[in-house]
N, C-alpha and C positions, 0 to 999 in steps of 0.2 A: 332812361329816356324812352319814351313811347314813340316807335315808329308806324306811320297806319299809311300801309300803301293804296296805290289809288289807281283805277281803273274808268279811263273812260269811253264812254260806249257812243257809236254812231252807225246808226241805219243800223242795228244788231252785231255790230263788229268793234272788239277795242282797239282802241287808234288812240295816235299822237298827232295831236297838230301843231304844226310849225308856225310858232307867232300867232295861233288862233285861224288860222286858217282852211279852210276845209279841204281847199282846192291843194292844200300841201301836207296831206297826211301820208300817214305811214297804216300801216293795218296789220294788226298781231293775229287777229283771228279772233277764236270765240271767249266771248265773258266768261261762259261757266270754266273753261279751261285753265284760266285764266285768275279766277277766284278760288280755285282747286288746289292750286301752286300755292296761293300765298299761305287755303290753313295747313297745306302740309308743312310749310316753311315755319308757320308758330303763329302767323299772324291771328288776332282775336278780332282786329275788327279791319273794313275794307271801306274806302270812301269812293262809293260810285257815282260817277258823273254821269248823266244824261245830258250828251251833247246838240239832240235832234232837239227836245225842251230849250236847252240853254241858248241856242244857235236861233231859234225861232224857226 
């Protein structure tokens, strides 16, 4: 199985949004930190979201 973890990014910070929410996110801090983790972990590929794009 191919797992490809996923990072999504808003206003420069990755975050989780609850229900697509803006007003109800969570904030991890920085993408590169963040993309860093996963090739140490193995991962070969990362699906990054642009959420300022996708949000309008």
């Amino acid at each position: 199985m191919l797992v490809i973890p996923s990072v999504d990014i808003l206003k420069g910070e990755c975050v989780r949004l609850r229900r697509g929410r803006e007003e109800e996110k969570r904030v991890y801090g920085d993408p590169l930190v963040w993309a860093r983790k996963w090739e140490e972990e193995g991962a070969n590929l990362l699906h990054v979201v642009d959420l300022d794009a996708a949000l309008g």
